[in-house]
C-alpha positions in Angstrom: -18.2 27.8 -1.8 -18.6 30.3 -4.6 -19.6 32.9 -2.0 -16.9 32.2 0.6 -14.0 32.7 -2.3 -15.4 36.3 -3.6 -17.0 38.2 -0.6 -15.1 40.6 0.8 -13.0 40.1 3.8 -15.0 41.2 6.6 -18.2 39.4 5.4 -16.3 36.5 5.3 -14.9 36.5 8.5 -18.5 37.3 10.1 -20.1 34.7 8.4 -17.5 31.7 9.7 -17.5 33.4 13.0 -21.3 32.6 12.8 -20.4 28.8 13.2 -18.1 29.1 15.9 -20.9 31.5 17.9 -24.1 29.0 17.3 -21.4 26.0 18.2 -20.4 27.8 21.8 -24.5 28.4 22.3 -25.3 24.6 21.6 -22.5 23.9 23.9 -24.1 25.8 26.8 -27.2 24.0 26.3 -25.3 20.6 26.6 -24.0 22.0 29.6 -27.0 22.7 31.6 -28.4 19.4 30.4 -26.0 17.9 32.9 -28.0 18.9 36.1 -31.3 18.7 34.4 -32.9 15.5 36.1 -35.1 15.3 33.0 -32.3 14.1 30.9 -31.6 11.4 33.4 -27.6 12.0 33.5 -27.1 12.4 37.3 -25.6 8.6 37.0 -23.1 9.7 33.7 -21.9 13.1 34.8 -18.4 12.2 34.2 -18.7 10.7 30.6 -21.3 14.0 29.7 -18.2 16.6 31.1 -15.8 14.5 28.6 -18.5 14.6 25.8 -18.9 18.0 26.8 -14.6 19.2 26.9 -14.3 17.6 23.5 -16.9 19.4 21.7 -15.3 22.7 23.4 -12.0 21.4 22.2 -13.3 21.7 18.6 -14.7 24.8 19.1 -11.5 26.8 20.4 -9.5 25.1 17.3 -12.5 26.6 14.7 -12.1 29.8 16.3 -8.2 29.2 15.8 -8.8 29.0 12.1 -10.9 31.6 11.9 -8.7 33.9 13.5 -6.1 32.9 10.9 -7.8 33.8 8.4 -8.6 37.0 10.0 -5.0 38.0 11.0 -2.8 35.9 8.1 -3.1 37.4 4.5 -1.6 34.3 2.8 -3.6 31.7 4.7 -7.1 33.8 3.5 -5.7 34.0 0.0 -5.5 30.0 0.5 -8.4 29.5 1.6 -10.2 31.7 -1.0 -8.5 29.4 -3.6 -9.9 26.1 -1.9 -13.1 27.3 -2.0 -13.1 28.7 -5.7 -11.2 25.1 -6.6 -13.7 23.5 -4.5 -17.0 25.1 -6.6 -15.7 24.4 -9.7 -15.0 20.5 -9.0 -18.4 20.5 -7.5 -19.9 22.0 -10.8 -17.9 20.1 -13.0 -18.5 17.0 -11.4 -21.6 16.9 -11.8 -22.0 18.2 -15.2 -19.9 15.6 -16.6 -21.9 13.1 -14.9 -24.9 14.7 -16.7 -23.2 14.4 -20.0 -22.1 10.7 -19.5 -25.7 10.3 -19.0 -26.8 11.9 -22.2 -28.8 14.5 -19.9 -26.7 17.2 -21.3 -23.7 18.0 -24.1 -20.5 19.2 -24.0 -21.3 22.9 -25.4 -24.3 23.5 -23.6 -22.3 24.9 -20.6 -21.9 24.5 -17.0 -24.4 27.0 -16.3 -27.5 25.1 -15.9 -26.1 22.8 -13.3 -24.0 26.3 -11.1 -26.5 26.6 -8.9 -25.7 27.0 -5.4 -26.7 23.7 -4.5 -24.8 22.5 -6.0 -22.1 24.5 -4.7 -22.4 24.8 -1.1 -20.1 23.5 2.2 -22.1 21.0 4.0 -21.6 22.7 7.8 -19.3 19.9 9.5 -17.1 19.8 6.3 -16.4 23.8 6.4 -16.2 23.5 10.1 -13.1 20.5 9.7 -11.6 22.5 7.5 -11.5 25.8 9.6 -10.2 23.5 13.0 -6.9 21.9 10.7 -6.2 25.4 9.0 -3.4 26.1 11.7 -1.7 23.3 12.0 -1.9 23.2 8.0 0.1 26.9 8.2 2.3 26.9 10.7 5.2 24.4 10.4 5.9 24.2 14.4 1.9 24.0 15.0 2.1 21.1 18.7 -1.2 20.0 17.0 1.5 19.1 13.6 4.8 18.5 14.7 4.8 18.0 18.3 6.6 14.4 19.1 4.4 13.0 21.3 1.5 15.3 21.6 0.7 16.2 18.0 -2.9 15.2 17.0 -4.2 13.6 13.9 -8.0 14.4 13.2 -10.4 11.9 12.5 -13.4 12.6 10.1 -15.9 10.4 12.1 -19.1 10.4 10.0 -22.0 8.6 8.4 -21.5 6.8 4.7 -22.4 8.8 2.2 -22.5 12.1 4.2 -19.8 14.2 2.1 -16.1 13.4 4.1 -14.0 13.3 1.0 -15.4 16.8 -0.3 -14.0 17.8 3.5 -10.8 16.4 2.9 -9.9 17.5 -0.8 -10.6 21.0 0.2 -7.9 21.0 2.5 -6.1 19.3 0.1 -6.9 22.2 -2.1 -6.0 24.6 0.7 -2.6 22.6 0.8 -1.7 23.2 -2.7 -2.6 26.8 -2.6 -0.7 27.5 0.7 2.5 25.6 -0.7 3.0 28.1 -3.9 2.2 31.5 -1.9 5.0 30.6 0.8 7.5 30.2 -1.6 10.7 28.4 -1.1 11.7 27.4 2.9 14.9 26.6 3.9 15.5 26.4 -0.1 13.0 23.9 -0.9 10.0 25.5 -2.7 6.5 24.5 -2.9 6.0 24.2 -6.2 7.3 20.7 -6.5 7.1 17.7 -4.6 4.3 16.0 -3.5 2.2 18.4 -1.3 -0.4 15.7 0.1 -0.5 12.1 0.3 -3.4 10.1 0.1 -3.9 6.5 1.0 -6.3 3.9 0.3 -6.6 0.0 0.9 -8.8 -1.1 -1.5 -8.0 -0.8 -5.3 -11.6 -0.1 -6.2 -11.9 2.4 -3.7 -8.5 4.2 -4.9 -9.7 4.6 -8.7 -13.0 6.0 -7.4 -11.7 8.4 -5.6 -8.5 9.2 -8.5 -12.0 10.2 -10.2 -13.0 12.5 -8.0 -9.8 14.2 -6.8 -9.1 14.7 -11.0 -11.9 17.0 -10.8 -9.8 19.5 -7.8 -6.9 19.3 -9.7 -8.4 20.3 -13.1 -10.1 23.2 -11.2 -6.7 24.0 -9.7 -4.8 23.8 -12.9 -7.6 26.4 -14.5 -7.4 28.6 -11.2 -3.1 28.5 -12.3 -3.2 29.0 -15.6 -5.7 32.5 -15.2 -2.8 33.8 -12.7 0.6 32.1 -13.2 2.0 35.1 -11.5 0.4 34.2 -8.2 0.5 30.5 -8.5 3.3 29.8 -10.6 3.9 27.8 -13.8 4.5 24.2 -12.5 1.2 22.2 -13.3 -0.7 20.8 -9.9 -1.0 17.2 -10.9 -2.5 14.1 -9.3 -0.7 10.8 -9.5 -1.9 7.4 -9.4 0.4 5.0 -7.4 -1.1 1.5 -7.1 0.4 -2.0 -8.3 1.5 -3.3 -12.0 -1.3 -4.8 -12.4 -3.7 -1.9 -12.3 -1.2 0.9 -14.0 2.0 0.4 -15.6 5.1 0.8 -14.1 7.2 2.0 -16.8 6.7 4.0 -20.0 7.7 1.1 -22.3 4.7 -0.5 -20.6 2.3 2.0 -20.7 3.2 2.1 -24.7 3.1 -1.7 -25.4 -0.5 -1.7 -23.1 -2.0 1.0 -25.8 -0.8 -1.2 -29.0 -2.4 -4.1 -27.8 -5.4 -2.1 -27.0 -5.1 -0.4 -29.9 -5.4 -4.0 -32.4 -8.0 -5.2 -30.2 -6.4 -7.6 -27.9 -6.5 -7.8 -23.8 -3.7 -5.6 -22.1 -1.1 -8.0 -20.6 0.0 -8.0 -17.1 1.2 -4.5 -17.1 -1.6 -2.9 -16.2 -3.3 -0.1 -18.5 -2.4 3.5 -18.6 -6.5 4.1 -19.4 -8.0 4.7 -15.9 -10.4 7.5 -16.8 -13.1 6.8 -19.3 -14.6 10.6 -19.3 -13.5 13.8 -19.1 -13.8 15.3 -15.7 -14.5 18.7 -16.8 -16.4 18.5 -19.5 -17.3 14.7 -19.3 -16.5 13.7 -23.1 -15.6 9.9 -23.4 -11.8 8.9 -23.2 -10.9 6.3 -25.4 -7.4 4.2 -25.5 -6.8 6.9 -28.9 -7.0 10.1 -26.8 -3.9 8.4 -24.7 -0.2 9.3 -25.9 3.1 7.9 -24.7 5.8 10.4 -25.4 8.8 8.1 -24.5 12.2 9.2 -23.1 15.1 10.0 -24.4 14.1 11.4 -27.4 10.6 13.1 -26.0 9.5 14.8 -23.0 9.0 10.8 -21.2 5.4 11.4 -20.2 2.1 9.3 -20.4 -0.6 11.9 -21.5 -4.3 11.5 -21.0 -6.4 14.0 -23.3 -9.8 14.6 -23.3 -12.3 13.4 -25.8 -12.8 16.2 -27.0 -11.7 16.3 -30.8 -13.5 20.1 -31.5 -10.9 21.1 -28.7 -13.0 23.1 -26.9 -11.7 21.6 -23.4 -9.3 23.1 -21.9 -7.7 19.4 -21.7 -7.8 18.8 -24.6 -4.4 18.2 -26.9 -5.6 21.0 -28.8 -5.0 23.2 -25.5 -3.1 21.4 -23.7 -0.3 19.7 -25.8 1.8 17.1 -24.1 0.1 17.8 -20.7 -3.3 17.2 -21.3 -5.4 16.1 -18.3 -3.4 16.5 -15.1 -3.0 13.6 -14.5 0.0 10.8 -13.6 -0.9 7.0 -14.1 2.7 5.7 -14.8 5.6 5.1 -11.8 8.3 6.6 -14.2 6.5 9.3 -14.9 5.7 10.0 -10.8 9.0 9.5 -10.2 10.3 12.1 -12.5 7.8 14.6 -11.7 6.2 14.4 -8.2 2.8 15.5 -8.9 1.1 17.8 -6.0 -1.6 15.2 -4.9 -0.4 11.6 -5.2 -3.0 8.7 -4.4 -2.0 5.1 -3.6 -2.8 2.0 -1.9 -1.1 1.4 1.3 0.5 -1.9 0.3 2.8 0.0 -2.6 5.1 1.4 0.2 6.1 -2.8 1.0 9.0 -1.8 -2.1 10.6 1.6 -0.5 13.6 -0.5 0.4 13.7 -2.4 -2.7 12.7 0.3 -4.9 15.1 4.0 -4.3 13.1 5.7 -6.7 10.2 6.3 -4.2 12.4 8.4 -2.3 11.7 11.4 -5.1 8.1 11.0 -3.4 9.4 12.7 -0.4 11.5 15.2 -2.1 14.9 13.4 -1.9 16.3 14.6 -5.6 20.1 15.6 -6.9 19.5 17.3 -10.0 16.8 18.2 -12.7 16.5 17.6 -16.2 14.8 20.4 -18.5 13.2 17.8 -20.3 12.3 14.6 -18.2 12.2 16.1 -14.9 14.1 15.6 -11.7 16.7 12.9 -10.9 18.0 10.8 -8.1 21.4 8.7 -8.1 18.9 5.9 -9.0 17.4 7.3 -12.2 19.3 5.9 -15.0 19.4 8.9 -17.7 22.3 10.7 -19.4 23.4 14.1 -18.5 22.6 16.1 -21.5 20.4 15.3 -24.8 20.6 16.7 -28.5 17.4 18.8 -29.7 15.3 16.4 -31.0 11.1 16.4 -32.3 10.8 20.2 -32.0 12.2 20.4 -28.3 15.5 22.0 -27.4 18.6 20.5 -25.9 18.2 19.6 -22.7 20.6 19.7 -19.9 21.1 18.1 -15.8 21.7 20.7 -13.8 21.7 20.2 -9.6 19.2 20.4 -7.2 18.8 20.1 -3.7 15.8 18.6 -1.9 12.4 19.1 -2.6 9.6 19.9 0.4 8.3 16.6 1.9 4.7 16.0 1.9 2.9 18.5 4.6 -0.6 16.4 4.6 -1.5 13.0 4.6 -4.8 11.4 4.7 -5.8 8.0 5.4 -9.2 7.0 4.1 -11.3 4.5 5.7 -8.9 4.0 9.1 -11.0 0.8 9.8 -9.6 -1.2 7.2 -5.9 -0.6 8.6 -6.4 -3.4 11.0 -5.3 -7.0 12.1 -2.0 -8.1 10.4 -2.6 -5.4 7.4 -2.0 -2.7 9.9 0.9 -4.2 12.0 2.7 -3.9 8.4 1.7 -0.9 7.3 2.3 0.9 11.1 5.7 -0.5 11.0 6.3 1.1 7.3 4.2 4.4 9.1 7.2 4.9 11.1 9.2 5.1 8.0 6.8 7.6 6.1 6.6 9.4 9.0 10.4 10.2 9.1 10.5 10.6 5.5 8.2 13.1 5.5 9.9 15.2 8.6 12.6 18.3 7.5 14.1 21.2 9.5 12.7 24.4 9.3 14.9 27.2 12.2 16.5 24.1 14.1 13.1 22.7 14.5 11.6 18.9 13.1 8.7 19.7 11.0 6.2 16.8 11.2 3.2 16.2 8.4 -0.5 16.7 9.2 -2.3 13.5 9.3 -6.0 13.4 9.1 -8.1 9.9 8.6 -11.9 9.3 7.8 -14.1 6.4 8.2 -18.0 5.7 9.0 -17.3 2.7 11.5 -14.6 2.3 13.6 -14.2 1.0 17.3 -11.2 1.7 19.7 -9.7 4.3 17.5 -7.6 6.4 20.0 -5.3 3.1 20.4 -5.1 2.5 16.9 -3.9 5.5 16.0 -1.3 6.0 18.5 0.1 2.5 17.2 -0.5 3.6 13.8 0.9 7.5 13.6 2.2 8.0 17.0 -0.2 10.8 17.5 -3.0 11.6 19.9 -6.6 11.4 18.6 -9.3 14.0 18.1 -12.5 12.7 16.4 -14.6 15.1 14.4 -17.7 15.8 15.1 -17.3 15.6 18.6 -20.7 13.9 20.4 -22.6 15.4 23.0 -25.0 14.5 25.6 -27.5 13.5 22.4 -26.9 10.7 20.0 -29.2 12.3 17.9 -27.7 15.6 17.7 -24.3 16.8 17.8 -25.0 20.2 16.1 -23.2 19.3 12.5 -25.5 16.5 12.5 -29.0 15.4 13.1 -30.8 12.5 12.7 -33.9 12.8 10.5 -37.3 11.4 10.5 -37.4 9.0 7.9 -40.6 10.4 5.4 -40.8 11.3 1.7 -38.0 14.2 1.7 -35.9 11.5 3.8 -36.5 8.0 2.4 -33.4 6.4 4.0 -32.8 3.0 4.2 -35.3 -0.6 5.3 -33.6 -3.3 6.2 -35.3 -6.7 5.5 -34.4 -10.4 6.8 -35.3 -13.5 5.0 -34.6 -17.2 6.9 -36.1 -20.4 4.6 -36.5 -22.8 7.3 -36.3 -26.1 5.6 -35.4 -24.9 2.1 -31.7 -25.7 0.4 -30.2 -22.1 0.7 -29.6 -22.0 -3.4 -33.4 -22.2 -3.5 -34.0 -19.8 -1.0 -31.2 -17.1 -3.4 -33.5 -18.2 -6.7 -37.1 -17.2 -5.4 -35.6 -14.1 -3.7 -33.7 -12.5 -6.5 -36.8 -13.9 -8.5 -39.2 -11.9 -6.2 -37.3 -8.5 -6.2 -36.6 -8.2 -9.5 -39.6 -9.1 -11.2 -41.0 -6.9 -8.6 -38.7 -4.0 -9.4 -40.3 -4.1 -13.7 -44.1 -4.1 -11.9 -42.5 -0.4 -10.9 -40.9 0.1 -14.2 -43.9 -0.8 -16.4 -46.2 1.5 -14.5 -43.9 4.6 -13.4 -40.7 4.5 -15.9 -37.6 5.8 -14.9 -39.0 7.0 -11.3 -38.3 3.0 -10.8 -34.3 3.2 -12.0 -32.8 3.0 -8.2 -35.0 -0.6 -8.1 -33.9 -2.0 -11.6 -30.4 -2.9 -10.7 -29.9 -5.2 -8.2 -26.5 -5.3 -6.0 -25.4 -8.6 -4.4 -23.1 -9.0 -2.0 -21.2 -12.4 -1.1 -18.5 -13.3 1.6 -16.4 -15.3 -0.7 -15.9 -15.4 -4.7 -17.3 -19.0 -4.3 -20.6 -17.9 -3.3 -20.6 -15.4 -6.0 -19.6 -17.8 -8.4 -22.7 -19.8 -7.7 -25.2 -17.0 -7.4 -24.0 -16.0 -11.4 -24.6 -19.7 -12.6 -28.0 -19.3 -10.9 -28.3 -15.5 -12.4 -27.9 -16.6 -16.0 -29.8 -19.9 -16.0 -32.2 -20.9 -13.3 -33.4 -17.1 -12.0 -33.1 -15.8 -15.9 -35.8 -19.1 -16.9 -38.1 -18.1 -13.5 -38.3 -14.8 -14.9 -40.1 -15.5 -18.0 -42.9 -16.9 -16.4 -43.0 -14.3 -13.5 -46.4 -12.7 -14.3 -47.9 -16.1 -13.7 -46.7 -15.3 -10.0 -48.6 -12.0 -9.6 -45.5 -10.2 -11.1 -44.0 -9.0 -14.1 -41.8 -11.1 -16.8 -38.5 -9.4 -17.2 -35.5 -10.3 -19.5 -32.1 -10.0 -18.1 -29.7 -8.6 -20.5 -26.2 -7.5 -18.5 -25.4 -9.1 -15.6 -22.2 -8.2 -13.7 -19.4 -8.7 -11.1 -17.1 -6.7 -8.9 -14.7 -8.8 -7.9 -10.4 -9.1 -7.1 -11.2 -11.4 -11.0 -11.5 -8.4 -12.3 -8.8 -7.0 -14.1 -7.6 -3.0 -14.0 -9.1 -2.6 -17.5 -12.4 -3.8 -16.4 -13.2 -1.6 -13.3 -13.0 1.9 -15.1 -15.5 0.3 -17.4 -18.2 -1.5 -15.0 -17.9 1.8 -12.6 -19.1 3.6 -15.9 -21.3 1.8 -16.4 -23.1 1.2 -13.6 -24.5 4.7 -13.6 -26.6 4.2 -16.8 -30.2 4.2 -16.2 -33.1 2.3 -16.8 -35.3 4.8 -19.3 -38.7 3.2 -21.6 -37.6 6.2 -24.2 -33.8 5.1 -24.3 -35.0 1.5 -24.7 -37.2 2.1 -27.4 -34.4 4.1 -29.0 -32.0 1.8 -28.8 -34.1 -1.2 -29.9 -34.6 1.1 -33.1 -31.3 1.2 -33.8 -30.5 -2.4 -33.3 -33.3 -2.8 -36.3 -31.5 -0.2 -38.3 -28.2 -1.9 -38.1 -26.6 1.3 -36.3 -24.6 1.4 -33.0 -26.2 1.6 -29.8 -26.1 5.6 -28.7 -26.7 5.0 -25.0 -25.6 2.4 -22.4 -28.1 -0.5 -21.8 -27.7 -0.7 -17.8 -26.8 -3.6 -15.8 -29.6 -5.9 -14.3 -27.7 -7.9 -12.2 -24.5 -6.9 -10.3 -22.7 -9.0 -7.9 -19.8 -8.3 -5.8 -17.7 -8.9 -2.8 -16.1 -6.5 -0.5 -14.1 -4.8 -3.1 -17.8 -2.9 -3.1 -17.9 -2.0 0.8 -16.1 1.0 0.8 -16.2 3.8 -1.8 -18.4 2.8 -4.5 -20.7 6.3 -4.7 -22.8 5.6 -7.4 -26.3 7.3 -6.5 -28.7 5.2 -8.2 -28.3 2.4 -6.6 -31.5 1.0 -4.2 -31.7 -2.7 -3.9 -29.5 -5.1 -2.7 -29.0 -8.5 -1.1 -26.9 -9.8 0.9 -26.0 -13.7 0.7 -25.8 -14.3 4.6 -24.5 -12.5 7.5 -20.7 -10.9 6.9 -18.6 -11.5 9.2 -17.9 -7.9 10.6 -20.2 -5.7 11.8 -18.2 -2.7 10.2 -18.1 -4.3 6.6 -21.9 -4.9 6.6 -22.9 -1.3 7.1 -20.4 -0.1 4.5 -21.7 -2.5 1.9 -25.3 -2.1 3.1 -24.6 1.9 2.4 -23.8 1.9 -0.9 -27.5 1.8 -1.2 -30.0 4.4 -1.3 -27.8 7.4 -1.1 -30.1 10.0 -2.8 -33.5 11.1 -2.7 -34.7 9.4 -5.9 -36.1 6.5 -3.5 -35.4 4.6 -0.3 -33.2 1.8 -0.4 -34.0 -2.0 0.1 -31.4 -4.3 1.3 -32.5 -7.7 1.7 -30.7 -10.0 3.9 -31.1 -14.3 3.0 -29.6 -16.0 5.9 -28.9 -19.6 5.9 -30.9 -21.5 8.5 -28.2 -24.0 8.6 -25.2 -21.7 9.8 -25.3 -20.8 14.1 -24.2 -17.5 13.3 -26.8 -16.6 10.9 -29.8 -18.1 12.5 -28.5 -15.8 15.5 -28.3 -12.7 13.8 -31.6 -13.5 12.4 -33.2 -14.3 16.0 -32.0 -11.0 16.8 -32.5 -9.1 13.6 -34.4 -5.5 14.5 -32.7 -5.2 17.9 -29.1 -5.3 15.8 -30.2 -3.1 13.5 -31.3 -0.6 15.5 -27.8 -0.7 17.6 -25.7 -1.9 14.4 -23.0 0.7 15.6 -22.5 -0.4 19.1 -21.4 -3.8 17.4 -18.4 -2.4 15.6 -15.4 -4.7 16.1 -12.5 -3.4 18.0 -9.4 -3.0 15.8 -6.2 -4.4 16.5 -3.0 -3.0 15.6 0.6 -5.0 16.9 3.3 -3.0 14.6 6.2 -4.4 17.5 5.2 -7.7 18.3 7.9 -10.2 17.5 5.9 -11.5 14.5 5.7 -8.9 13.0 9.2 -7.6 13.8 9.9 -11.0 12.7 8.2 -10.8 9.0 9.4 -6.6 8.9 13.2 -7.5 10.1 14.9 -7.4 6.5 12.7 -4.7 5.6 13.8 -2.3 8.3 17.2 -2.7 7.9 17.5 -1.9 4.5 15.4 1.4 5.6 
């Protein structure tokens, strides 16, 4: 990344042509594969020509981008911003993990973790990038705006294989592009929402706010080193979700902190305290490093800081005063001031029609205030205000309409299905026109782009969902095993992957099968700890996953009496005694102010040396200086999709789920990293049909898990849902 944003241009250009070159060769092998009778396609010549277009489809549109970025000054100068954005998110990112983990401290630097490892493209996440530059930079790209023909891109790939990297760095590339046009049809692009992203799940959405505040601190340092290039309007990211996650209004917000502040619960508000650590330099966020400069006689804003009291972060309210992180947590404040990258869950665009303040999202404004930001006929807020706490007077002047959104993306496409996604295609339709304008006479459509690891029937769903053809990236060739971004490894010691194990307790009540199996592998998992220390963290904490909260609830009663008692005793079993202290849940119970919290915690890890130390301090009366990790963590499907915490390698599943798609996302959130291969343990129940079947059929499924995806279904315009959507739709 580091590389691609400094070298000059010609190497730069040679070295992405390279791609484009070795893709065209591997296609020609495909090709002659065809009429090889070894390869035993005579009988599928058709569907290996199809397989065979596609993957020549993506490799015209990479050499499209490339040749952009050849010919096209302002879309290189973009690009060299998304990569230099890019290798600092990557950088930071991981040294503030390594400092919420004690491994390292706020002043010792990012140098010993910018390494470029650490730093480098994965090849299909530079290559998706390259193939949607040109319909990212030209407005009237068919690929972008055509009406029937235009084409979202879907990031087809494994879990846990990098696809949100690939899509914040067009995001990145987005933001960049947007300042260095400068104003079209006299709406500048320096304002406004530049990209939308979407989620479904409100687990997923924080995880990933996380993430993204990472790019946009890298951004925001890139700005503030060059205004004169990128201007002086901060890149923010927003957080749109419900009121019971973040706070809708200011007053809120305020009231939330107070509460927090004299040691009671937040109320049903929602809390304004979504990060817990810096995401530059990692430094803990407290409720005290929060400020709520309330409208009219402040600037109106909810400012996260970072921990940092010395002030030696550049977020910090030392350096930054009243801005802070760059982040937006609070609907009045997203409102007022559109940040650049806004994230949400699908379901908060239900109150468009009830709510005319969301039309600021998409740039539809009347005026501006110098001191709480732009205005709608909705926004309640006088026309001028006196000087007041050091700030001058502030005035409403007009404005005319801001630049729509030019890139949405819509993570984890399988979960918009069944009646979910007949509402949300129906509201699509809506977004879709909101985010159209007229550049020269002609409509200017937004990019869409989706991701997802399992999905089935995908072409129809997204013609029902965006009205837009589908091209699915990588493309596959002849090989299963090999479509040139991707290969499938030999699992060994450099690749430990993932085992999949069945249990089925003919005869036994099911509760007693769940005791002597979490018995088994977690006194099992301290046998590794005792003898190899920390080498045995991935093991220590084990995940389990339940269909309902009811089978949950039972499994915790079982967890903190009956499997807590077994474990005593379990070196009379050939094992090792082990006492569980934390034991967890991810679950819709769970409140806002929880989740920030249990994600944070759930990367602590199991270390002899920290025990010790903390155990010492106990005795000394002092307060705990690391995290004693969780033993026990049980969850639903809130933890399916987006839940990348690395040191994860055990867990068990309490019978079969009921989609194919949702048990390989939970079953990925295991053994992601080298540090071990990952165990997940599946206890059927001998008494369930469905179970003993899966069960009967266990290694043959496993083996062809992918092929069993469910189909989605998508019916945005049957009368049901017309039916349901009919008030909705007129008001819109």
């Amino acid at each position: 990344m580091k590389n691609l944003a400094e070298m000059p241009k010609p190497e730069l250009i040679a070295s992405l042509r390279r791609i484009e070159i070795a893709f065209g060769l591997w296609i020609e092998a495909e090709t002659s594969k065809i009429a090889n009778p070894s390869e035993k396609l005579t009988e599928h010549q058709a569907a290996a020509h199809c397989a065979v277009d596609g993957c020549d489809r993506a490799r015209q549109r990479i050499k499209a981008g490339i040749e952009l970025l050849d010919k096209d000054s302002m879309a290189e100068e973009a690009f060299r911003f998304a990569n230099h954005a890019m290798s600092q998110q990557r950088v930071h990112t991981i040294f503030s993990r390594k400092v919420r983990k004690k491994e390292l401290k706020p002043e010792d630097g990012t140098s010993a973790v910018d390494l470029p490892e650490n730093r480098s493209w994965r090849l299909f996440q530079l290559a998706f990038i390259l193939l949607n530059l040109p319909s990212l930079t030209n407005l009237h790209d068919p690929e972008r705006s055509h009406e029937t023909d235009a084409i979202a891109d879907l990031l087809w790939f494994a879990t846990g294989g990098g696809k949100t990297e690939a899509y914040l760095g067009l995001t990145a590339y987005t933001l960049a592009l947007r300042r260095l046009q400068g104003p079209i049809n006299g709406r500048a692009g320096d304002h406004g929402v530049a990209v939308l992203m979407r989620y479904t799940l409100r687990l997923l959405t924080l995880q990933q706010f996380q993430r993204a505040a990472a790019l946009l601190c890298a951004c925001e340092v890139i700005r503030l080193s060059n205004e004169s290039k990128w201007g002086t309007t901060t890149f923010r990211l927003g957080l749109w979700v419900g009121r019971n996650t973040t706070p809708n209004t200011l007053s809120t917000a305020a009231e939330s902190l107070r509460q927090g502040r004299v040691g009671g619960r937040p109320h049903l508000g929602g809390t304004p305290h979504q990060i817990t650590s810096c995401p530059w330099c990692g430094t803990e966020i407290r409720e005290m490093h929060l400020r709520v400069y309330e409208a009219p006689s402040d600037v109106g804003r909810c400012v996260t800081y970072c921990g940092d009291n010395l002030g030696r972060c550049e977020f910090s309210e030392a350096k930054a005063p009243k801005e802070g992180l760059p982040v937006m947590v609070v609907d009045e404040d997203i409102y007022r001031r559109p940040p650049a990258l806004l994230i949400a869950t699908v379901d908060k665009f239900a109150q468009m029609p009830w709510k005319g303040e969301t039309q600021m999202l998409f740039g539809q404004v009347n005026g501006v205030c110098s001191r709480h930001g732009f205005r709608s006929p909705e926004i309640a807020d006088a026309n001028s205000h006196p000087a007041r706490n050091r700030l001058p007077k502030a005035q409403t002047v007009p404005h005319g309409p801001l630049r729509p959104p030019d890139l949405i993306i819509q993570d984890e496409l399988h979960l918009i299905s069944g009646p979910l996604g007949s509402m949300v295609a129906l509201y699509e339709t809506a977004i879709d026109e909101l985010c159209s304008w007229e550049v020269n006479g002609k409509r200017v459509r937004p990019k869409v782009i989706a991701s997802t690891a399992t999905i089935s029937r995908a072409p129809d769903q997204v013609r029902k969902l965006f009205v837009r053809k589908l091209e699915v990236f990588p493309p596959q060739g002849t090989n299963i095993q090999d479509s040139f971004f991707a290969i499938q490894r030999e699992i060994g010691q450099e690749h430990p992957g993932r085992r999949y194990l069945g249990i089925c307790a003919f005869g036994r009540r099911y509760p007693v099968a769940m005791i002597r199996t979490y018995v088994a592998h977690l006194a099992a998992a301290q046998v590794l700890y005792d003898q190899y220390d920390s080498l045995a963290d991935p093991w220590m904490t084990l995940a389990g996953y339940f269909n309902s909260i009811r089978e949950l609830a039972g499994t915790r009663r079982l967890v903190e009496d009956d499997i807590r008692a077994r474990l005593r005793d379990a070196d009379q079993r050939g094992l090792a005694k082990r006492r569980v202290r934390a034991v967890e849940e991810l679950t819709s119970r769970k409140s806002g102010t929880d989740i920030p919290r249990i994600l944070e915690r759930l990367e602590a890890r199991f270390n002899q040396a920290l025990e010790a130390q903390r155990a010492q301090e106990r005795k000394d009366g002092k307060p705990p200086s690391s995290t004693t990790p969780y033993d026990v963590v049980l969850a639903t499907n809130m933890i399916s999709v987006g839940v990348d915490v690395d040191r994860l390698g055990m867990m068990l599943v309490a019978g079969q789920p009921k989609n194919t798609s949702e048990y390989i996302q939970a079953t990925s959130r295991i053994g992601r990293s080298s540090s071990g291969p990952g165990l997940v343990c599946t206890v059927y129940n001998w008494a369930r049909p469905r179970d003993l079947s899966h069960y009967e059929r266990f290694e043959h499924y496993h083996e062809t898990f992918y092929k069993h995806v469910e189909p989605l279904s998508v019916t945005p315009f049957s009368s049901r849902a017309l039916d349901r959507m009919g008030r909705t739709t007129q008001c819109q």
